[in-house]
PDB file of N, CA, C and O in Angstrom:
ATOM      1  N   UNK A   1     -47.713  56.315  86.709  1.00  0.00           N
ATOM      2  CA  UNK A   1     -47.248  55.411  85.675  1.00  0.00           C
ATOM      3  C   UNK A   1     -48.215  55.539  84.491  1.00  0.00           C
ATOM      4  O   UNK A   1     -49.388  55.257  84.735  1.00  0.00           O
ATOM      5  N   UNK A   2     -47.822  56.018  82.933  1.00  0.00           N
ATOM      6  CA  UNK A   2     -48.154  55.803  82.403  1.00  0.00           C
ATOM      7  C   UNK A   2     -49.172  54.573  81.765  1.00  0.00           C
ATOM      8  O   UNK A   2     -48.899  53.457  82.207  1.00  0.00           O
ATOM      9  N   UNK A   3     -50.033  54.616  81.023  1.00  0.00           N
ATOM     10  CA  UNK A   3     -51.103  53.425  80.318  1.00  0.00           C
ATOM     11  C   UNK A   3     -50.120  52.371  80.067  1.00  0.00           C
ATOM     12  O   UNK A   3     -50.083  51.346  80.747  1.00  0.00           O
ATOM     13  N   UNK A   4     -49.286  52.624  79.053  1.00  0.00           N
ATOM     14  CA  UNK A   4     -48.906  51.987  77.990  1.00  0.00           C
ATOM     15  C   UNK A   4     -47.693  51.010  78.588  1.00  0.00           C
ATOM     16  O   UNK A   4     -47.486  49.886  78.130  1.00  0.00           O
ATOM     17  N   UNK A   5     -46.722  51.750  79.957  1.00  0.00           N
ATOM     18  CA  UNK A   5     -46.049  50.819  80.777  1.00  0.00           C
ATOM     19  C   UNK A   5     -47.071  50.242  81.752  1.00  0.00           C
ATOM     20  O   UNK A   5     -46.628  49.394  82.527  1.00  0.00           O
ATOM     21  N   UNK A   6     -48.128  50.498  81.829  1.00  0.00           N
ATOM     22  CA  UNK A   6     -48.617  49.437  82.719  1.00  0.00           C
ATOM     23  C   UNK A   6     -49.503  48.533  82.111  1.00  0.00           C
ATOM     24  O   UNK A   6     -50.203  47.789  82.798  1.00  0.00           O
ATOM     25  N   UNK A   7     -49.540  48.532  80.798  1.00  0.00           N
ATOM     26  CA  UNK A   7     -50.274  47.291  80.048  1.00  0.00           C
ATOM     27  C   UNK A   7     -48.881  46.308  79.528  1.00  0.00           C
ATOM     28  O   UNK A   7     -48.945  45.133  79.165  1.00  0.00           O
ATOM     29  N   UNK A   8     -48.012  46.906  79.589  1.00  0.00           N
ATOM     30  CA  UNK A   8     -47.214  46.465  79.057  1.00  0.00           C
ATOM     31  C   UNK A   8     -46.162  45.462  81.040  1.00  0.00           C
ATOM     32  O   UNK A   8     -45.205  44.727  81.285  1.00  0.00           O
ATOM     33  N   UNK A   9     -46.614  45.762  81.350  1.00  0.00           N
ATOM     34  CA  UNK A   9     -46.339  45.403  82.766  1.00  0.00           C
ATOM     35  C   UNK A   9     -47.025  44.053  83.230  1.00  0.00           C
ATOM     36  O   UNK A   9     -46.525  43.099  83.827  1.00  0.00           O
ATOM     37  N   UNK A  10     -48.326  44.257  82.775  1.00  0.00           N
ATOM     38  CA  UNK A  10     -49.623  43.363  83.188  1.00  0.00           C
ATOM     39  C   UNK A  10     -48.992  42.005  81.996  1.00  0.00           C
ATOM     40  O   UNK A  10     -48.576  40.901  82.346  1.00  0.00           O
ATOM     41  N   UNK A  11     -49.102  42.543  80.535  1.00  0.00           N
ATOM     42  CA  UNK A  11     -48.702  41.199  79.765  1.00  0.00           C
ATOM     43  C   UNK A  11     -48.055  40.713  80.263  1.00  0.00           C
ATOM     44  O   UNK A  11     -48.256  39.551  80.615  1.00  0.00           O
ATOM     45  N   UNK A  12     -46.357  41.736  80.685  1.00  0.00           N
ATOM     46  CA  UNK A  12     -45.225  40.596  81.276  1.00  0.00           C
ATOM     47  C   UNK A  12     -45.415  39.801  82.304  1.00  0.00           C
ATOM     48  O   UNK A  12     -44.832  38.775  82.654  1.00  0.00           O
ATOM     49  N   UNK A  13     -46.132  40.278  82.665  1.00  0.00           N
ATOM     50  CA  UNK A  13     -46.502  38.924  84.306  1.00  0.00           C
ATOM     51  C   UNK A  13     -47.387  37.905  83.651  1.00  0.00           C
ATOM     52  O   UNK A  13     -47.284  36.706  83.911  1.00  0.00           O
ATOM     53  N   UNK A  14     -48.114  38.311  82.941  1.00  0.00           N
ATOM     54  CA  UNK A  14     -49.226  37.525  82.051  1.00  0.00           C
ATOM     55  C   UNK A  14     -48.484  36.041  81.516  1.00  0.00           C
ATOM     56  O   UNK A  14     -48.754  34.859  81.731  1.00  0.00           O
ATOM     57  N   UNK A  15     -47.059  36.963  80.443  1.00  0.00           N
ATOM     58  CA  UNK A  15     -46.376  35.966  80.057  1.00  0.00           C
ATOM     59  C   UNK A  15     -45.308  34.674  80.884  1.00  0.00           C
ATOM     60  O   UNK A  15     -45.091  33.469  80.754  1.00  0.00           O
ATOM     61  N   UNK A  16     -44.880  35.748  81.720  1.00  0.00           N
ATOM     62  CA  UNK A  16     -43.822  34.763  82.418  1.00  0.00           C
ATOM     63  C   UNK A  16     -44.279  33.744  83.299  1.00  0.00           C
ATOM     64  O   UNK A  16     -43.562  32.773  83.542  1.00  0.00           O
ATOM     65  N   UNK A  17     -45.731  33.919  83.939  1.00  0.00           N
ATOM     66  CA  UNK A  17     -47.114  33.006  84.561  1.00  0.00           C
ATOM     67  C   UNK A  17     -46.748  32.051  83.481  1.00  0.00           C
ATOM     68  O   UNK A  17     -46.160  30.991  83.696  1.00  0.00           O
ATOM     69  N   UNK A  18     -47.097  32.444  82.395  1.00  0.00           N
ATOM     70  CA  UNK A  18     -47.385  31.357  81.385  1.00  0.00           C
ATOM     71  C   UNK A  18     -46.371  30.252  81.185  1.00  0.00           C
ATOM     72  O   UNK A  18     -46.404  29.051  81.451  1.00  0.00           O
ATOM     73  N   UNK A  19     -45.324  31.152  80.548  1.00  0.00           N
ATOM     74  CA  UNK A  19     -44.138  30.048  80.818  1.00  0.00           C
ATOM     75  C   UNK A  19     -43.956  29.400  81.657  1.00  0.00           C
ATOM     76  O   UNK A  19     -43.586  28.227  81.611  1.00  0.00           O
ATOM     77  N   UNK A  20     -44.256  30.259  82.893  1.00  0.00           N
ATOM     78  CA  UNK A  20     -43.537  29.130  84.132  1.00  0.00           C
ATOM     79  C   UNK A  20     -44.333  27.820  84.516  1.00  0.00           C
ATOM     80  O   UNK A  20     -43.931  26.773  85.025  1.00  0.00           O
ATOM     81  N   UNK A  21     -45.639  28.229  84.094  1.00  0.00           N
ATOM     82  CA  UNK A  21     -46.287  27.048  83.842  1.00  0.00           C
ATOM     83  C   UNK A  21     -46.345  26.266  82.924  1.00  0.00           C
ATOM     84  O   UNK A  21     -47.209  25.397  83.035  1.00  0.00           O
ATOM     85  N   UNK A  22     -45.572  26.253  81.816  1.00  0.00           N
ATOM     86  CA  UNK A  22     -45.006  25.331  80.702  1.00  0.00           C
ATOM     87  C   UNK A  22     -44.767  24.374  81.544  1.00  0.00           C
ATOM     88  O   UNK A  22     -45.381  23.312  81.439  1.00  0.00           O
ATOM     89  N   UNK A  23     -43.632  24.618  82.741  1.00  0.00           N
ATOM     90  CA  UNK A  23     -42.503  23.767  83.034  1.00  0.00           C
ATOM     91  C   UNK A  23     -43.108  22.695  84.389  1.00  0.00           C
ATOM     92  O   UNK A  23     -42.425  22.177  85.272  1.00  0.00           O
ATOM     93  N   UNK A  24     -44.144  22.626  84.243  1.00  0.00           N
ATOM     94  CA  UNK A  24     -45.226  22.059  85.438  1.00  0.00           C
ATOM     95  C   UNK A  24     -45.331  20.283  84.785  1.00  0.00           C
ATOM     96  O   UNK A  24     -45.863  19.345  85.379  1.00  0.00           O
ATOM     97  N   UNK A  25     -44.813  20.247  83.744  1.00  0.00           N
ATOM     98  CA  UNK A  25     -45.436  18.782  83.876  1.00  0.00           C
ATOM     99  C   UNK A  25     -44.773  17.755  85.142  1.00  0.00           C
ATOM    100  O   UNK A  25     -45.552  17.115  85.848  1.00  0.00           O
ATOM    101  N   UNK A  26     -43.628  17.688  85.303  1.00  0.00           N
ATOM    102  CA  UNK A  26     -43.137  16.881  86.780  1.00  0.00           C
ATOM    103  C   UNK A  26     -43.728  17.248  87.630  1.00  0.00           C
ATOM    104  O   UNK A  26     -43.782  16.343  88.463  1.00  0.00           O
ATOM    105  N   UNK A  27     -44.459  18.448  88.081  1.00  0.00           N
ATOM    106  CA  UNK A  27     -44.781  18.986  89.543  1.00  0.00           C
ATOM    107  C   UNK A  27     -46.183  18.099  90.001  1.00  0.00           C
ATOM    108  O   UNK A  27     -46.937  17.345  89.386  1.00  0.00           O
ATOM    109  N   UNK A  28     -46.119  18.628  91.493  1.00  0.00           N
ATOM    110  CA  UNK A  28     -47.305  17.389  92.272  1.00  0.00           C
ATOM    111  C   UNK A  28     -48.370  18.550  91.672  1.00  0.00           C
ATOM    112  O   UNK A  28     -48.159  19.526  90.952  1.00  0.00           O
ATOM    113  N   UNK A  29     -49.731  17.969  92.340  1.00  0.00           N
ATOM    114  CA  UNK A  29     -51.122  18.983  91.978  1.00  0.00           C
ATOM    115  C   UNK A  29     -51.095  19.948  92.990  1.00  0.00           C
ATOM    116  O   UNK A  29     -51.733  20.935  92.623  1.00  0.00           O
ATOM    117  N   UNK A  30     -50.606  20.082  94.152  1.00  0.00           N
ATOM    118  CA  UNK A  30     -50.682  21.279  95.195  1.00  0.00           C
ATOM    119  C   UNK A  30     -49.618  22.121  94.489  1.00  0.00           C
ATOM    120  O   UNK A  30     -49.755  23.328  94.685  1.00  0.00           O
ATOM    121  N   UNK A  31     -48.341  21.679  93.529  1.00  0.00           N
ATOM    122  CA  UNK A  31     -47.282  22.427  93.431  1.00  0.00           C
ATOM    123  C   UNK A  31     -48.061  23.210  92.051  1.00  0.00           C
ATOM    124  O   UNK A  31     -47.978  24.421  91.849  1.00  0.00           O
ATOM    125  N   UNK A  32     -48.412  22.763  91.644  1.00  0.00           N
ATOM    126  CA  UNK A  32     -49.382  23.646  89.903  1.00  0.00           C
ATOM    127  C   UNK A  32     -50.055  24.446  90.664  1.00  0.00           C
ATOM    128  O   UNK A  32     -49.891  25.638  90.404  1.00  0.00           O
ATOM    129  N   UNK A  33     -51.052  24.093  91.877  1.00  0.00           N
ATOM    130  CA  UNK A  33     -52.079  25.032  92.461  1.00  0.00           C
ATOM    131  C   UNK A  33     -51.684  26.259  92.737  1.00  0.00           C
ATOM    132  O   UNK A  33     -52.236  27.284  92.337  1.00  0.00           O
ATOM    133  N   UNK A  34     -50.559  26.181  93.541  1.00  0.00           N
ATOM    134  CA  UNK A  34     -49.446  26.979  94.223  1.00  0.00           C
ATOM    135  C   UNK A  34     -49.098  27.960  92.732  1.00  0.00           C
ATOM    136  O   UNK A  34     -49.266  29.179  92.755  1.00  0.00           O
ATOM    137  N   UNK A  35     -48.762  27.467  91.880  1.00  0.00           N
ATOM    138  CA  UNK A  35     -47.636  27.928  90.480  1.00  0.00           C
ATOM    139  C   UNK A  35     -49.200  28.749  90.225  1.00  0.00           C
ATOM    140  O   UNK A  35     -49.428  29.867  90.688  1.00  0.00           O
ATOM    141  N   UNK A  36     -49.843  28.234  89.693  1.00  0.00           N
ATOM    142  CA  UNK A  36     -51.595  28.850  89.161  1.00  0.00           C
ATOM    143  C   UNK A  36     -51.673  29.493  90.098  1.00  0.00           C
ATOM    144  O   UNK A  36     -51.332  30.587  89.646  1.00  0.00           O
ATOM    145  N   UNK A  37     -51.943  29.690  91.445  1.00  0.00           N
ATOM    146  CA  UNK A  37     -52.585  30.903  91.908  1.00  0.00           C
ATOM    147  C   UNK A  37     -51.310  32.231  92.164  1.00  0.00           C
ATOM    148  O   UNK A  37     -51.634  33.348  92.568  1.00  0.00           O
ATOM    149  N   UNK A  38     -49.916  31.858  91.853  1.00  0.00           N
ATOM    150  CA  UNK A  38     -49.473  32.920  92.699  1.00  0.00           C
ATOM    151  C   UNK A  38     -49.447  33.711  90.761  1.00  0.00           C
ATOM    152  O   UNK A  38     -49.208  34.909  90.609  1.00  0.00           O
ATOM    153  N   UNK A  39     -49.694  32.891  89.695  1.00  0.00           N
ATOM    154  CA  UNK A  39     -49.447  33.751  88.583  1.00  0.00           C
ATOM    155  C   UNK A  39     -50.544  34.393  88.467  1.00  0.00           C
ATOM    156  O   UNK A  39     -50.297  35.539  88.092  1.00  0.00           O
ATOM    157  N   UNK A  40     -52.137  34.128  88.672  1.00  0.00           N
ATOM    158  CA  UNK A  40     -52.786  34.427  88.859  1.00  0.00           C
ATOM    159  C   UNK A  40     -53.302  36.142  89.546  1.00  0.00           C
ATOM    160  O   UNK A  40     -53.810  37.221  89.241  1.00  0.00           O
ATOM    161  N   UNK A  41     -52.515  35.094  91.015  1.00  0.00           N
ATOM    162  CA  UNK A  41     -52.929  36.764  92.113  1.00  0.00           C
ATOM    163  C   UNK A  41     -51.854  37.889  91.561  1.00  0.00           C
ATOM    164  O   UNK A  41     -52.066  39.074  91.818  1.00  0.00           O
ATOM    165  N   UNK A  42     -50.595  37.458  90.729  1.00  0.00           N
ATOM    166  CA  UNK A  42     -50.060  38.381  90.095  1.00  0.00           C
ATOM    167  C   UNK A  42     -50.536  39.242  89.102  1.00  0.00           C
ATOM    168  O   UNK A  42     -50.162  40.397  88.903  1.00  0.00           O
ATOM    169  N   UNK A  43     -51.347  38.637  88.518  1.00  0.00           N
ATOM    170  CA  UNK A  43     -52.218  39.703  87.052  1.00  0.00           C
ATOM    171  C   UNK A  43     -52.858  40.048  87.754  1.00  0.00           C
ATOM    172  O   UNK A  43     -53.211  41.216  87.596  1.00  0.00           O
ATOM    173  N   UNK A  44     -53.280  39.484  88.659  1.00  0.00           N
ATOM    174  CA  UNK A  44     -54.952  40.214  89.598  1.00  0.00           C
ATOM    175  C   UNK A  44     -54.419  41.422  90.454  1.00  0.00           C
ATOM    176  O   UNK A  44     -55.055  42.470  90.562  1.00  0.00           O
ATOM    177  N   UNK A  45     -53.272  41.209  91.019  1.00  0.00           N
ATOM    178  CA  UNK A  45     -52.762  42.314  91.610  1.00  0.00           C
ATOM    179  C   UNK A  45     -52.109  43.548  91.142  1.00  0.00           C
ATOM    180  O   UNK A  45     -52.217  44.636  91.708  1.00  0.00           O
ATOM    181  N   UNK A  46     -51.184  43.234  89.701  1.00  0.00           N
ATOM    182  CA  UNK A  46     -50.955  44.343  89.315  1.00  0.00           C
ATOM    183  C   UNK A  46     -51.866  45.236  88.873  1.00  0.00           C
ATOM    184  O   UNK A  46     -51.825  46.463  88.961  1.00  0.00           O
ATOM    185  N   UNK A  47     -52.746  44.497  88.360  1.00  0.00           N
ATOM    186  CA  UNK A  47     -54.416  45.312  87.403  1.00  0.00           C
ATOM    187  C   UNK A  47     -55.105  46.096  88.643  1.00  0.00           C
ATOM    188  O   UNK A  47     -55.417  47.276  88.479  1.00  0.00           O
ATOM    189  N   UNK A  48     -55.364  45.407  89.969  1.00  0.00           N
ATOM    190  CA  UNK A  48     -56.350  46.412  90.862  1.00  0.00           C
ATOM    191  C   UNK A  48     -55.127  47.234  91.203  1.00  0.00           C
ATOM    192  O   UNK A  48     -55.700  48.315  91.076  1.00  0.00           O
ATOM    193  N   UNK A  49     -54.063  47.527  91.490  1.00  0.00           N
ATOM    194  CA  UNK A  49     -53.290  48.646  91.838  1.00  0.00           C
ATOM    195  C   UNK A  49     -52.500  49.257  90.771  1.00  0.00           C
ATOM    196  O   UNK A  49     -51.501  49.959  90.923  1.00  0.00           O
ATOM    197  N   UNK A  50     -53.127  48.869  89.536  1.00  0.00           N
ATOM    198  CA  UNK A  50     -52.661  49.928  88.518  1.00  0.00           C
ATOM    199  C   UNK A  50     -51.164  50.032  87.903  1.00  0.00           C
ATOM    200  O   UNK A  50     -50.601  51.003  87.398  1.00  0.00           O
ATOM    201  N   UNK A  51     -50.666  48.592  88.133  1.00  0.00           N
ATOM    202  CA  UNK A  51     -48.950  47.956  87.588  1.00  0.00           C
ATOM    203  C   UNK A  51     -48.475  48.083  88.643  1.00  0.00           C
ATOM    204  O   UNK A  51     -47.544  47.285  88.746  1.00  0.00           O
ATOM    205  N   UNK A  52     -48.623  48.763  89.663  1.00  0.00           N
ATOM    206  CA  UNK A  52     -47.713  48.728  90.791  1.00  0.00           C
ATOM    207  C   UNK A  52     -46.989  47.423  91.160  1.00  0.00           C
ATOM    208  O   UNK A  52     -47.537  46.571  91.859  1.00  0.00           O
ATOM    209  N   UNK A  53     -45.590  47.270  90.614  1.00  0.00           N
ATOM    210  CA  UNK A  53     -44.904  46.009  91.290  1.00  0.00           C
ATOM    211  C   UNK A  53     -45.019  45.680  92.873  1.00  0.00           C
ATOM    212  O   UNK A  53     -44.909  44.493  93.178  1.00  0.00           O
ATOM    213  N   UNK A  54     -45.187  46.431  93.698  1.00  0.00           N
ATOM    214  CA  UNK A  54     -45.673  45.785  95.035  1.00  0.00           C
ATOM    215  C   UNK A  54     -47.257  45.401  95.135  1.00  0.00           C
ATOM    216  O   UNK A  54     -47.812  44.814  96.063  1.00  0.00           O
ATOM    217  N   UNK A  55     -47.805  45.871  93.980  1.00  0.00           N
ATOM    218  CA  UNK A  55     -49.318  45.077  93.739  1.00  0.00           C
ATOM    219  C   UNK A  55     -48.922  43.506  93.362  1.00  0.00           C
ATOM    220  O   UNK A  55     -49.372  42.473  93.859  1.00  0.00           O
ATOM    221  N   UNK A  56     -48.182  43.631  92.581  1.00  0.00           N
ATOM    222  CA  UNK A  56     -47.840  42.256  91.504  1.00  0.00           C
ATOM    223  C   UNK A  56     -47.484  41.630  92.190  1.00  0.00           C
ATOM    224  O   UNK A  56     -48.385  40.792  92.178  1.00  0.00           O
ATOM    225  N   UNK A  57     -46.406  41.102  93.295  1.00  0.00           N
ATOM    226  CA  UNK A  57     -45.698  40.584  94.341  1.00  0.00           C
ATOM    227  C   UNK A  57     -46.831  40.526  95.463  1.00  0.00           C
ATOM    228  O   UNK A  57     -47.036  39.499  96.110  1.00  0.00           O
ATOM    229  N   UNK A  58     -47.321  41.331  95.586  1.00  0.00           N
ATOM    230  CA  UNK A  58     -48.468  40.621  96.694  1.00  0.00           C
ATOM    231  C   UNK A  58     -49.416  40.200  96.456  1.00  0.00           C
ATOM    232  O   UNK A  58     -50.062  39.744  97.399  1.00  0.00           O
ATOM    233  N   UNK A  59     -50.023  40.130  95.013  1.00  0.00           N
ATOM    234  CA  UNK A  59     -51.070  39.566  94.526  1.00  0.00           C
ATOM    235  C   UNK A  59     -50.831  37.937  94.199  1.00  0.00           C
ATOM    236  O   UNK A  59     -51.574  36.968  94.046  1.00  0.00           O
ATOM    237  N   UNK A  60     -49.479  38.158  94.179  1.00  0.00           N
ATOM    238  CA  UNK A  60     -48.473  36.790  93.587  1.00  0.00           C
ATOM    239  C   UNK A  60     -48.577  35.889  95.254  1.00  0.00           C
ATOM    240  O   UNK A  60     -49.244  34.928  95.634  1.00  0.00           O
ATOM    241  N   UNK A  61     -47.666  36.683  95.846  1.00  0.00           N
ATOM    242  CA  UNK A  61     -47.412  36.049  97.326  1.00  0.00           C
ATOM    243  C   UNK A  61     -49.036  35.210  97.787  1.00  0.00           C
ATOM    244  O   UNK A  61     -49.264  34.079  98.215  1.00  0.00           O
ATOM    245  N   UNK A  62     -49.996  36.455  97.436  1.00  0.00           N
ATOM    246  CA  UNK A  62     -51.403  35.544  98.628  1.00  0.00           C
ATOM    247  C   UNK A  62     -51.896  34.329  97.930  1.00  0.00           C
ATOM    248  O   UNK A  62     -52.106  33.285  98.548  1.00  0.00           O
ATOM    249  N   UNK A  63     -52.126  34.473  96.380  1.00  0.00           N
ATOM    250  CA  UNK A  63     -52.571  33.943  95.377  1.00  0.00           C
ATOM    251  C   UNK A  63     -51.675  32.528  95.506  1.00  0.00           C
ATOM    252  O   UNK A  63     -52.344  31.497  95.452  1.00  0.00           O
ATOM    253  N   UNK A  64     -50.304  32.392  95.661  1.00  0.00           N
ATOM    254  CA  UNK A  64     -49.660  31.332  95.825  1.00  0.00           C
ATOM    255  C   UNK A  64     -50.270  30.725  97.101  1.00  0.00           C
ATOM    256  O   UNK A  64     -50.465  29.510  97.070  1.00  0.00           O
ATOM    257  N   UNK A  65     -50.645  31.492  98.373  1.00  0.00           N
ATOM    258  CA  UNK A  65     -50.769  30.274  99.334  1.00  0.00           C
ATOM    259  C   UNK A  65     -52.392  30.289  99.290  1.00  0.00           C
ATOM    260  O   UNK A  65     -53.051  29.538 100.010  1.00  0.00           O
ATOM    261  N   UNK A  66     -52.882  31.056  98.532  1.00  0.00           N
ATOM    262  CA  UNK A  66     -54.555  30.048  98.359  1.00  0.00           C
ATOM    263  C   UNK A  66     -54.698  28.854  97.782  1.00  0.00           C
ATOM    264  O   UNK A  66     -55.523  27.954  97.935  1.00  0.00           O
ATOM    265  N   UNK A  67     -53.459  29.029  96.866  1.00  0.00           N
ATOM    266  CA  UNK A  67     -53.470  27.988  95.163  1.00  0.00           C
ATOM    267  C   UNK A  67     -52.804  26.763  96.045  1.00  0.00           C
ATOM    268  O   UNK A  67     -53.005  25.590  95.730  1.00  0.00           O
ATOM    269  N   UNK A  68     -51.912  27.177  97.295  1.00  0.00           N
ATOM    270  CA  UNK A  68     -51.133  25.684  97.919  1.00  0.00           C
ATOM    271  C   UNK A  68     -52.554  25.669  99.286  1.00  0.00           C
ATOM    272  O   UNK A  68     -52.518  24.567  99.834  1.00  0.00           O
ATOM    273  N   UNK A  69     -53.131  26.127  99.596  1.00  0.00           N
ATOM    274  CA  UNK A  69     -53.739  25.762 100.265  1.00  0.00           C
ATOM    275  C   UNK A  69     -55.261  25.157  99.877  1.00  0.00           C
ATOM    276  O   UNK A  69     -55.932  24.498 100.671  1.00  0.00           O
ATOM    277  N   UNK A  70     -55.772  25.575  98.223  1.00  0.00           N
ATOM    278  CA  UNK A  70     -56.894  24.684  98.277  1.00  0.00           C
ATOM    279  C   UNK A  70     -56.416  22.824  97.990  1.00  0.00           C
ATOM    280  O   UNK A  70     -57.188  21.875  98.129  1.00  0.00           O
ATOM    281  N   UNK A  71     -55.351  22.771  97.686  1.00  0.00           N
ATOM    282  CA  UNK A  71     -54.982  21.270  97.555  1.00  0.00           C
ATOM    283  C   UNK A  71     -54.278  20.484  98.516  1.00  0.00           C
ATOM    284  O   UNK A  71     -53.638  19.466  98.251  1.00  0.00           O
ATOM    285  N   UNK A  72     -54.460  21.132  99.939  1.00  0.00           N
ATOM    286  CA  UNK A  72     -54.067  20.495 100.986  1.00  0.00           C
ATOM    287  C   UNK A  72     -54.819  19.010 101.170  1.00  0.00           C
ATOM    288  O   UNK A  72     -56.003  19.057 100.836  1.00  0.00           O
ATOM    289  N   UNK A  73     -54.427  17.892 101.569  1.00  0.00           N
ATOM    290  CA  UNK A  73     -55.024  16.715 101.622  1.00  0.00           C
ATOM    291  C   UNK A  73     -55.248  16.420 102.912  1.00  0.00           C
ATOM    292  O   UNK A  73     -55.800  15.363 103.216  1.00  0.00           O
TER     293      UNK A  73
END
Protein backbone atom coordinates (compact mmCIF):
# COMPACT_ATOMS: atom_id res chain seq x y z
CA UNK A 1 0.00 0.00 0.00
CA UNK A 2 1.12 3.06 -1.03
CA UNK A 3 2.17 6.35 1.58
CA UNK A 4 -0.33 8.55 0.49
CA UNK A 5 -3.45 5.83 0.79
CA UNK A 6 -2.32 4.99 4.00
CA UNK A 7 -2.13 8.49 5.48
CA UNK A 8 -5.03 9.10 3.97
CA UNK A 9 -6.55 5.87 5.67
CA UNK A 10 -5.15 6.79 9.18
CA UNK A 11 -7.01 10.50 8.93
CA UNK A 12 -10.23 8.64 7.98
CA UNK A 13 -10.36 6.65 11.08
CA UNK A 14 -8.90 9.72 12.78
CA UNK A 15 -12.01 11.54 11.54
CA UNK A 16 -14.89 9.27 11.87
CA UNK A 17 -13.41 8.52 15.84
CA UNK A 18 -14.01 12.05 15.98
CA UNK A 19 -17.37 12.39 14.88
CA UNK A 20 -18.56 9.52 16.48
CA UNK A 21 -17.58 11.02 19.44
CA UNK A 22 -19.48 14.24 18.77
CA UNK A 23 -22.53 12.14 19.39
CA UNK A 24 -21.49 11.02 23.10
CA UNK A 25 -23.20 13.60 25.01
CA UNK A 26 -26.32 11.11 26.20
CA UNK A 27 -23.88 8.18 26.66
CA UNK A 28 -22.95 6.68 30.30
CA UNK A 29 -18.92 7.15 31.19
CA UNK A 30 -18.07 3.33 30.50
CA UNK A 31 -20.02 3.92 27.06
CA UNK A 32 -17.43 7.17 26.00
CA UNK A 33 -14.57 4.86 27.50
CA UNK A 34 -15.61 2.08 25.26
CA UNK A 35 -16.31 4.86 22.11
CA UNK A 36 -12.52 6.53 23.18
CA UNK A 37 -10.64 3.50 23.29
CA UNK A 38 -11.97 1.49 20.36
CA UNK A 39 -11.29 5.01 18.16
CA UNK A 40 -8.23 5.17 19.67
CA UNK A 41 -6.88 1.41 19.29
CA UNK A 42 -8.12 2.18 15.71
CA UNK A 43 -5.45 4.95 14.80
CA UNK A 44 -3.08 2.96 16.95
CA UNK A 45 -3.68 -0.02 14.95
CA UNK A 46 -3.81 1.07 11.57
CA UNK A 47 -0.36 3.17 12.09
CA UNK A 48 1.67 -0.02 13.71
CA UNK A 49 0.50 -2.25 10.72
CA UNK A 50 0.93 0.26 8.16
CA UNK A 51 -3.17 1.06 7.14
CA UNK A 52 -3.86 -2.39 7.10
CA UNK A 53 -7.76 -2.48 7.68
CA UNK A 54 -7.47 -5.71 9.72
CA UNK A 55 -4.90 -3.57 11.80
CA UNK A 56 -7.66 -0.85 12.17
CA UNK A 57 -10.51 -3.32 13.26
CA UNK A 58 -8.39 -4.97 15.71
CA UNK A 59 -6.82 -2.11 17.12
CA UNK A 60 -10.51 -0.82 17.31
CA UNK A 61 -11.99 -4.22 18.68
CA UNK A 62 -9.16 -4.48 21.81
CA UNK A 63 -9.01 -0.72 22.40
CA UNK A 64 -12.92 -0.82 22.82
CA UNK A 65 -12.84 -3.49 25.57
CA UNK A 66 -9.89 -1.79 27.50
CA UNK A 67 -11.83 1.64 27.17
CA UNK A 68 -15.21 -0.57 28.58
CA UNK A 69 -13.20 -2.26 30.90
CA UNK A 70 -11.21 0.54 32.71
CA UNK A 71 -14.74 1.98 33.84
CA UNK A 72 -16.11 -1.10 35.20
CA UNK A 73 -17.63 -0.23 38.75
Amino acid sequence: MNRSLRHFLGLSTLVVGSLALSACAGMSERSKATAVGAAVGGVAGSVLTNGSPVGAVGGAVIGGVIGNDAKKK
